[in-house]
mmCIF file of the N, C-alpha and C atoms, coordinates in Angstrom:
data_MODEL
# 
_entry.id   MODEL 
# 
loop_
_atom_site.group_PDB 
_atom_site.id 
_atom_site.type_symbol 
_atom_site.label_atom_id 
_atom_site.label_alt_id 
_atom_site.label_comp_id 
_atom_site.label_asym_id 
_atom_site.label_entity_id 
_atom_site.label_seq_id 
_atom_site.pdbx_PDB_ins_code 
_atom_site.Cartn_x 
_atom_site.Cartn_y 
_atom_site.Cartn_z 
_atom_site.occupancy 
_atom_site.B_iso_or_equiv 
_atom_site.pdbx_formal_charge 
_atom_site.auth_seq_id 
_atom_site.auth_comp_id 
_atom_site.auth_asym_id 
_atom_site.auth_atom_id 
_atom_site.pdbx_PDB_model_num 
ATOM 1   N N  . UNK A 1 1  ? -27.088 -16.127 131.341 1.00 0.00 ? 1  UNK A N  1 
ATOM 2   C CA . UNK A 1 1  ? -26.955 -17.274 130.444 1.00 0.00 ? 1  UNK A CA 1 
ATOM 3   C C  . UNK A 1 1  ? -25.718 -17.118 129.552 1.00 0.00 ? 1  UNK A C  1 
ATOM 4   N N  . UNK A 1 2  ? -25.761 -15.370 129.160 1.00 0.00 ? 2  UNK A N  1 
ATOM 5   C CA . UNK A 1 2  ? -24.838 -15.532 128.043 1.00 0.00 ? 2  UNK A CA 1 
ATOM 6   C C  . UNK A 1 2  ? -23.301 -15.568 128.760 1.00 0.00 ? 2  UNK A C  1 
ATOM 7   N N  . UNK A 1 3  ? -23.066 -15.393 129.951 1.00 0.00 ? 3  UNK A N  1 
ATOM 8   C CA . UNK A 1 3  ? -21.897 -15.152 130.918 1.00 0.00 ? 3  UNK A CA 1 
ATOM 9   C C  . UNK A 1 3  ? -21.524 -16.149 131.091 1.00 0.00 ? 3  UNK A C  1 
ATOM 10  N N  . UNK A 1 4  ? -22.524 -17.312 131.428 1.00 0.00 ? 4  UNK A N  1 
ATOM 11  C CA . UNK A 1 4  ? -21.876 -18.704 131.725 1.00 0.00 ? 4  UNK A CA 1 
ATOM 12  C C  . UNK A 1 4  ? -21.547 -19.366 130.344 1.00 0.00 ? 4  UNK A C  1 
ATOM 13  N N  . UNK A 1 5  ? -21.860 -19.391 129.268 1.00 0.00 ? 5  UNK A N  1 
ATOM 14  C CA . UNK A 1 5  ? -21.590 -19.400 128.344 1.00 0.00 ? 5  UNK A CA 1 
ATOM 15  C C  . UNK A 1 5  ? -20.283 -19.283 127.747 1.00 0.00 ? 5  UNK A C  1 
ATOM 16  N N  . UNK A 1 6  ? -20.058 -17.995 127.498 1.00 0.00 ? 6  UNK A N  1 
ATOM 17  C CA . UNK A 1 6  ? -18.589 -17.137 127.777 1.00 0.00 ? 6  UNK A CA 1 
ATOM 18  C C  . UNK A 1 6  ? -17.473 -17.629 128.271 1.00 0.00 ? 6  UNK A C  1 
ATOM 19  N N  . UNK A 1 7  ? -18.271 -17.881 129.647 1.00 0.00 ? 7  UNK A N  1 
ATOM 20  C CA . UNK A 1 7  ? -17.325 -18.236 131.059 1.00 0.00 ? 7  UNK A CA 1 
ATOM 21  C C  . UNK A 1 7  ? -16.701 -20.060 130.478 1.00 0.00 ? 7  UNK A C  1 
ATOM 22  N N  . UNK A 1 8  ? -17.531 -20.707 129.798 1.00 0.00 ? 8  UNK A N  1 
ATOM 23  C CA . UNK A 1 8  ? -17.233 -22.468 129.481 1.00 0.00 ? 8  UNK A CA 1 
ATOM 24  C C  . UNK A 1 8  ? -16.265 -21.736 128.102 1.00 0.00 ? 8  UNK A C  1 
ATOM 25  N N  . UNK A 1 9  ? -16.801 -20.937 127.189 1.00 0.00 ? 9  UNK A N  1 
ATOM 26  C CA . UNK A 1 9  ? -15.615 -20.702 125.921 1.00 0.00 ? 9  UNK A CA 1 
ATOM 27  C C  . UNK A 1 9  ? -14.272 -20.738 126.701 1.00 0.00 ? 9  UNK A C  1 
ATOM 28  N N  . UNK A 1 10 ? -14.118 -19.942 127.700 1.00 0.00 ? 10 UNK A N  1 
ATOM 29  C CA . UNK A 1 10 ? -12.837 -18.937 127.842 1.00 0.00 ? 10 UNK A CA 1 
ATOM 30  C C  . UNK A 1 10 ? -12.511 -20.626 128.309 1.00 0.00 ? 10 UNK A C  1 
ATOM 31  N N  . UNK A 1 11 ? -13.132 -21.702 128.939 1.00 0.00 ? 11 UNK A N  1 
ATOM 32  C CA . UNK A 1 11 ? -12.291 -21.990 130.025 1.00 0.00 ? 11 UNK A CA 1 
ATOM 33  C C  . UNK A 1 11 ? -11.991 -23.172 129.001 1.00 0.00 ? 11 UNK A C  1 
ATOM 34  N N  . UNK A 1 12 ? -12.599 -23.653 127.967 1.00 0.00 ? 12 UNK A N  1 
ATOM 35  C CA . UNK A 1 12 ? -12.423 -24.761 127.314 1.00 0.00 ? 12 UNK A CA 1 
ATOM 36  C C  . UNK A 1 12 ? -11.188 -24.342 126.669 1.00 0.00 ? 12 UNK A C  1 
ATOM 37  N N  . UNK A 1 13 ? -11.127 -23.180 126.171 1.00 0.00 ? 13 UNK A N  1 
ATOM 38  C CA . UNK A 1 13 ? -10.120 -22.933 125.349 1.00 0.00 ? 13 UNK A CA 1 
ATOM 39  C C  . UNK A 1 13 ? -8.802  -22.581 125.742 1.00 0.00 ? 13 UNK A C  1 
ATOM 40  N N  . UNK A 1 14 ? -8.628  -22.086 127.194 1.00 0.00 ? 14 UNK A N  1 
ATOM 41  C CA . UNK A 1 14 ? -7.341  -21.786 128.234 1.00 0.00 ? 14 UNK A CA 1 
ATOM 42  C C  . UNK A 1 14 ? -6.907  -23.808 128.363 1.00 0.00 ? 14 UNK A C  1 
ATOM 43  N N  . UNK A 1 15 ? -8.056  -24.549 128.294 1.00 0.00 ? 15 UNK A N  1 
ATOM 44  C CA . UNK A 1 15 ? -7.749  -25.865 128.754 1.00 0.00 ? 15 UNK A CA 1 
ATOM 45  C C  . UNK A 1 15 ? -6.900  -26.278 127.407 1.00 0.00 ? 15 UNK A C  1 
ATOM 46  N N  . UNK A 1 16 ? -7.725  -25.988 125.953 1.00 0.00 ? 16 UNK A N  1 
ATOM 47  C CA . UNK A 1 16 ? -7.048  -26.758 124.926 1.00 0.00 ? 16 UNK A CA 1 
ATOM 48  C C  . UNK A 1 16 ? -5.570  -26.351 125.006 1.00 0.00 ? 16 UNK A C  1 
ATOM 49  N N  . UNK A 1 17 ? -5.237  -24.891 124.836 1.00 0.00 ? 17 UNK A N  1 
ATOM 50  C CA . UNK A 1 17 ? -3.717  -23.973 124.940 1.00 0.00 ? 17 UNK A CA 1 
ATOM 51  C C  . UNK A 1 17 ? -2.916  -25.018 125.865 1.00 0.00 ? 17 UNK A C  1 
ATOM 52  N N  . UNK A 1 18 ? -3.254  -25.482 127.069 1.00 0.00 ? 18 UNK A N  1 
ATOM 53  C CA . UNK A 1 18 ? -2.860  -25.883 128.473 1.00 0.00 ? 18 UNK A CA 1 
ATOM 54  C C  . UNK A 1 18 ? -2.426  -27.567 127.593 1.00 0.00 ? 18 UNK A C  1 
ATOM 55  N N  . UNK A 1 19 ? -3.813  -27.714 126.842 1.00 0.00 ? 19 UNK A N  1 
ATOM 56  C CA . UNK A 1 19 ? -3.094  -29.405 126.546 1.00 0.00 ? 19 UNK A CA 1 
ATOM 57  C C  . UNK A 1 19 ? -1.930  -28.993 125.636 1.00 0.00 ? 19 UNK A C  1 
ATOM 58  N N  . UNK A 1 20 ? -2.643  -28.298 124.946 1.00 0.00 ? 20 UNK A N  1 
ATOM 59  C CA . UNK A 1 20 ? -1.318  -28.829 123.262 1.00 0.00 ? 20 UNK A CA 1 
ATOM 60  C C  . UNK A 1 20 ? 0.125   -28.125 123.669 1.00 0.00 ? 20 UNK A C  1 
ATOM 61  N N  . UNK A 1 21 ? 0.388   -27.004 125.002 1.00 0.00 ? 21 UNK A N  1 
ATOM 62  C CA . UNK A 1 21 ? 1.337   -26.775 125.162 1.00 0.00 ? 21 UNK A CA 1 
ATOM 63  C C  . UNK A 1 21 ? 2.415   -27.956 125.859 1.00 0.00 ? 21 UNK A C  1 
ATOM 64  N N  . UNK A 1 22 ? 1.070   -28.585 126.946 1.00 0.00 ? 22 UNK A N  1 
ATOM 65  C CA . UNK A 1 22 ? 1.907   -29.540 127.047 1.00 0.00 ? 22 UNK A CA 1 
ATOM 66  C C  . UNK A 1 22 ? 2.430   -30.684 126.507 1.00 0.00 ? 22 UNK A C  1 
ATOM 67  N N  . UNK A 1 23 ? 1.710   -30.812 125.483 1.00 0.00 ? 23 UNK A N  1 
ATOM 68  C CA . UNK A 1 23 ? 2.087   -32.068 124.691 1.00 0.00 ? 23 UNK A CA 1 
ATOM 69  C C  . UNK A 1 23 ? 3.391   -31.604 123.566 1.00 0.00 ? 23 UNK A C  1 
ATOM 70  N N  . UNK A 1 24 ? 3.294   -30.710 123.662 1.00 0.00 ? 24 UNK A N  1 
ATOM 71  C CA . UNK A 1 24 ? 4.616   -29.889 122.735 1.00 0.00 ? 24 UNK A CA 1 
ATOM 72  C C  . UNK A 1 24 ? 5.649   -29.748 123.271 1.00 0.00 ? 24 UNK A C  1 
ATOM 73  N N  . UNK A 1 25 ? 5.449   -29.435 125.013 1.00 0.00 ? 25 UNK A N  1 
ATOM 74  C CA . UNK A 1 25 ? 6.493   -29.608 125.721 1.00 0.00 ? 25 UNK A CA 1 
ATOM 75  C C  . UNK A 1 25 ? 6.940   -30.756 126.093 1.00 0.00 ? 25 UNK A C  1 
ATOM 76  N N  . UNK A 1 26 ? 6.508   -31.702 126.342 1.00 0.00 ? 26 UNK A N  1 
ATOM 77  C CA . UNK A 1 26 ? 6.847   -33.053 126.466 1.00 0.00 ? 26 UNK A CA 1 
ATOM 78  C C  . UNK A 1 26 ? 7.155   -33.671 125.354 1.00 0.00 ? 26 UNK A C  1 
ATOM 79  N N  . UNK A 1 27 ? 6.941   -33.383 124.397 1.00 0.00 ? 27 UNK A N  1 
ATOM 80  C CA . UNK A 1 27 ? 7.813   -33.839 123.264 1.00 0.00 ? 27 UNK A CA 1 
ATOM 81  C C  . UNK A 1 27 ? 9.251   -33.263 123.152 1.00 0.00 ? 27 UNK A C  1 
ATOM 82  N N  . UNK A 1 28 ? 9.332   -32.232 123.252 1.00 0.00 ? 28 UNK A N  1 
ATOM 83  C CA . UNK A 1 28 ? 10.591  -31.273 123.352 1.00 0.00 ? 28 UNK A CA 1 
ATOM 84  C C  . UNK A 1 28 ? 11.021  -31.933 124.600 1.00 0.00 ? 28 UNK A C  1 
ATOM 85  N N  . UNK A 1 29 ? 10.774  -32.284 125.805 1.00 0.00 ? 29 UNK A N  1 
ATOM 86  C CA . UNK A 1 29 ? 11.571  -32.228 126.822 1.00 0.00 ? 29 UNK A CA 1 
ATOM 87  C C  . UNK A 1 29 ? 11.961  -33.737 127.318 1.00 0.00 ? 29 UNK A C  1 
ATOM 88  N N  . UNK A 1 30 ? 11.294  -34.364 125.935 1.00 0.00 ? 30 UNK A N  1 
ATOM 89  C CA . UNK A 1 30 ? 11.153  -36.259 126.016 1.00 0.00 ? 30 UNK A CA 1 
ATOM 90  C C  . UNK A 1 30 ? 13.049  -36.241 126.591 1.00 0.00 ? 30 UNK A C  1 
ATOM 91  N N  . UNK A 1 31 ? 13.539  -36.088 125.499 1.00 0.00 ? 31 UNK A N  1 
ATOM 92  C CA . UNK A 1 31 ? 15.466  -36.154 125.424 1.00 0.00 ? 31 UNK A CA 1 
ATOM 93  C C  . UNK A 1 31 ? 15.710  -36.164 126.983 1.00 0.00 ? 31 UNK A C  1 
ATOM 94  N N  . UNK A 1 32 ? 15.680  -35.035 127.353 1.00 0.00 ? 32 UNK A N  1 
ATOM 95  C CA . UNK A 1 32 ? 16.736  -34.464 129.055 1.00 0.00 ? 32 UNK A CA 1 
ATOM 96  C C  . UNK A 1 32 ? 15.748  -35.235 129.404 1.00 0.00 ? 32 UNK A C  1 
ATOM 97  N N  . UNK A 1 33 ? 14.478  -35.410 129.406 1.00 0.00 ? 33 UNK A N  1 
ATOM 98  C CA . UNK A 1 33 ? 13.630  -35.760 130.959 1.00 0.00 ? 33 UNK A CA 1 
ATOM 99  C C  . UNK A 1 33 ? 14.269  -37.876 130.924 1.00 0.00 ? 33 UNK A C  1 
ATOM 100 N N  . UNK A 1 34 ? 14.524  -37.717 129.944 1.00 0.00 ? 34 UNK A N  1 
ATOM 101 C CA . UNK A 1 34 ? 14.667  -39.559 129.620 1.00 0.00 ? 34 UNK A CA 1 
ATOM 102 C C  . UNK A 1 34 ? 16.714  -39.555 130.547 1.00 0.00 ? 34 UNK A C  1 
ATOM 103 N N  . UNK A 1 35 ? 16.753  -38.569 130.039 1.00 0.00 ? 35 UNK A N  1 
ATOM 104 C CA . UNK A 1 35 ? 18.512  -38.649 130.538 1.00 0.00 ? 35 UNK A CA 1 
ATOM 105 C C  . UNK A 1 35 ? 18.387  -38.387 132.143 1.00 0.00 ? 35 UNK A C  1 
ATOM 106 N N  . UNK A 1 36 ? 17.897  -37.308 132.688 1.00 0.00 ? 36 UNK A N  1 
ATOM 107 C CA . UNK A 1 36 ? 17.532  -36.761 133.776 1.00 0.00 ? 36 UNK A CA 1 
ATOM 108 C C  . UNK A 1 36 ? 17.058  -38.352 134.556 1.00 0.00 ? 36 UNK A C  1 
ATOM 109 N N  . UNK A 1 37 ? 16.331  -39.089 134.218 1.00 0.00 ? 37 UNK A N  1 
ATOM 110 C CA . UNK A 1 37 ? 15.508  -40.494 134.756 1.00 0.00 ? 37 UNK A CA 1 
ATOM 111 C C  . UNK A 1 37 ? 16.913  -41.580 134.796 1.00 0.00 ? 37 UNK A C  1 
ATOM 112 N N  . UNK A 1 38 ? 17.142  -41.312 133.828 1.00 0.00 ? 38 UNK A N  1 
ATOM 113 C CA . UNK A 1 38 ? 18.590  -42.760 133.724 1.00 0.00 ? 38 UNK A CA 1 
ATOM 114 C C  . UNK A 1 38 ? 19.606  -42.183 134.560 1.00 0.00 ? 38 UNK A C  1 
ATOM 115 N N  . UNK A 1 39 ? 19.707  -40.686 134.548 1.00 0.00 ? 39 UNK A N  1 
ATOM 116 C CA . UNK A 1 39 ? 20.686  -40.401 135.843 1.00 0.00 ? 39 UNK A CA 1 
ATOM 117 C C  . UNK A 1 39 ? 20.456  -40.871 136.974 1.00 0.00 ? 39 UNK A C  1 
ATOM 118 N N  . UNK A 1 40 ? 19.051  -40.654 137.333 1.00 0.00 ? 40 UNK A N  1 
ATOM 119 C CA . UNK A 1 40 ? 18.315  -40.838 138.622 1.00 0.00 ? 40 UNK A CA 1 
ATOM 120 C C  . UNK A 1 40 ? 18.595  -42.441 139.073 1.00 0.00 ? 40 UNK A C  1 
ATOM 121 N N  . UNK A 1 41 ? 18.059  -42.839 138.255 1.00 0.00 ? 41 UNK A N  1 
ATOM 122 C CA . UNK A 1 41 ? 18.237  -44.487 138.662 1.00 0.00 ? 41 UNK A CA 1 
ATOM 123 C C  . UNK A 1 41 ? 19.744  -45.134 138.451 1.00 0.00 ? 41 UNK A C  1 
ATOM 124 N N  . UNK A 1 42 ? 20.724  -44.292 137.610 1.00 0.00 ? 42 UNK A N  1 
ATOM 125 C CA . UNK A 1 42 ? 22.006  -44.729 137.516 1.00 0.00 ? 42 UNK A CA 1 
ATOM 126 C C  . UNK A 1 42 ? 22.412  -44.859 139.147 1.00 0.00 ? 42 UNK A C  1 
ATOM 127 N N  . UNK A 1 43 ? 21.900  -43.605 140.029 1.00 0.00 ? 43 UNK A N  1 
ATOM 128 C CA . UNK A 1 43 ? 22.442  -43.359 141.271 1.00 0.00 ? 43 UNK A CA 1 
ATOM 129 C C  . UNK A 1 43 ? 21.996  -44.298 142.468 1.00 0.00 ? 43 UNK A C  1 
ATOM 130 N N  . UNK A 1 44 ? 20.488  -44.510 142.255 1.00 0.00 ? 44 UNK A N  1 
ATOM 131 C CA . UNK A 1 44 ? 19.978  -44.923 143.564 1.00 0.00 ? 44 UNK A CA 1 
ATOM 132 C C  . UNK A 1 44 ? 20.473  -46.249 142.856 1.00 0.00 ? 44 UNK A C  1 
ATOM 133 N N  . UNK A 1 45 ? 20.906  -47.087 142.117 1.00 0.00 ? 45 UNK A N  1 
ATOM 134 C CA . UNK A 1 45 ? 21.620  -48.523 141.400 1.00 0.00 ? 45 UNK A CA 1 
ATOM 135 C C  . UNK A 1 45 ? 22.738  -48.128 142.116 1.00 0.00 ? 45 UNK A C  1 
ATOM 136 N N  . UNK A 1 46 ? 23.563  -47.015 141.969 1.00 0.00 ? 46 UNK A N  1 
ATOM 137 C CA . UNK A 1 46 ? 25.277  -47.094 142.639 1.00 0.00 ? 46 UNK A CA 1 
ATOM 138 C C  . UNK A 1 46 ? 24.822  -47.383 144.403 1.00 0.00 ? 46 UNK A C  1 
ATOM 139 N N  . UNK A 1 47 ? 23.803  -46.288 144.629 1.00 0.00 ? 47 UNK A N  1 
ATOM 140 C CA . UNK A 1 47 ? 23.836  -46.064 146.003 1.00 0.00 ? 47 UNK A CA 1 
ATOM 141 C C  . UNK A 1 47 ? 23.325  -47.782 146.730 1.00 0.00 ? 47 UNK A C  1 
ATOM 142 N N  . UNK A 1 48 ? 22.661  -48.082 146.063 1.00 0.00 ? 48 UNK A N  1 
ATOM 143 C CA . UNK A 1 48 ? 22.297  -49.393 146.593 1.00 0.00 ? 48 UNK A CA 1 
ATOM 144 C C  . UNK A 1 48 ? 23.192  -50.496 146.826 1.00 0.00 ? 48 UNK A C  1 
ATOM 145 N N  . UNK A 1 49 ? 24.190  -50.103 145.528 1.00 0.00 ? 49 UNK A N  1 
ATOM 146 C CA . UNK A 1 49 ? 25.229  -50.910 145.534 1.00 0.00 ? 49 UNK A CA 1 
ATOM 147 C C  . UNK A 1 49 ? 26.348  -51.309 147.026 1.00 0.00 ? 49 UNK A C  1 
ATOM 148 N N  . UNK A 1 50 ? 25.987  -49.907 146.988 1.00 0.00 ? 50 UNK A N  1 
ATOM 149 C CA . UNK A 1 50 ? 27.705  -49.903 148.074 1.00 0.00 ? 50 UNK A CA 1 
ATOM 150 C C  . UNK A 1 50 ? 26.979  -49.928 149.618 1.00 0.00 ? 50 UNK A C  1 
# 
């Protein structure tokens, strides 16, 4: 009982680490990932073009 127990702490709490890192990282990585996207579509816009 007390293992499965344990076993839901460890895993709830590896999950919260897992969210708030990513939400920290995606805030941090909002900038390049937004530039990285407008590159992307700058190209397949040229490539379509020609």
């Amino acid at each position: 009982m007390e293992d499965k127990f344990l076993n839901k702490m460890k895993t709830s709490f590896n999950l919260n680490v897992l969210f708030k890192f990513l939400f920290v990282f995606k805030r941090r990585s909002q900038k390049s990932l937004s530039l990285v996207l407008n590159l992307i579509i700058f190209h397949s816009i040229l490539f379509n073009l020609t």
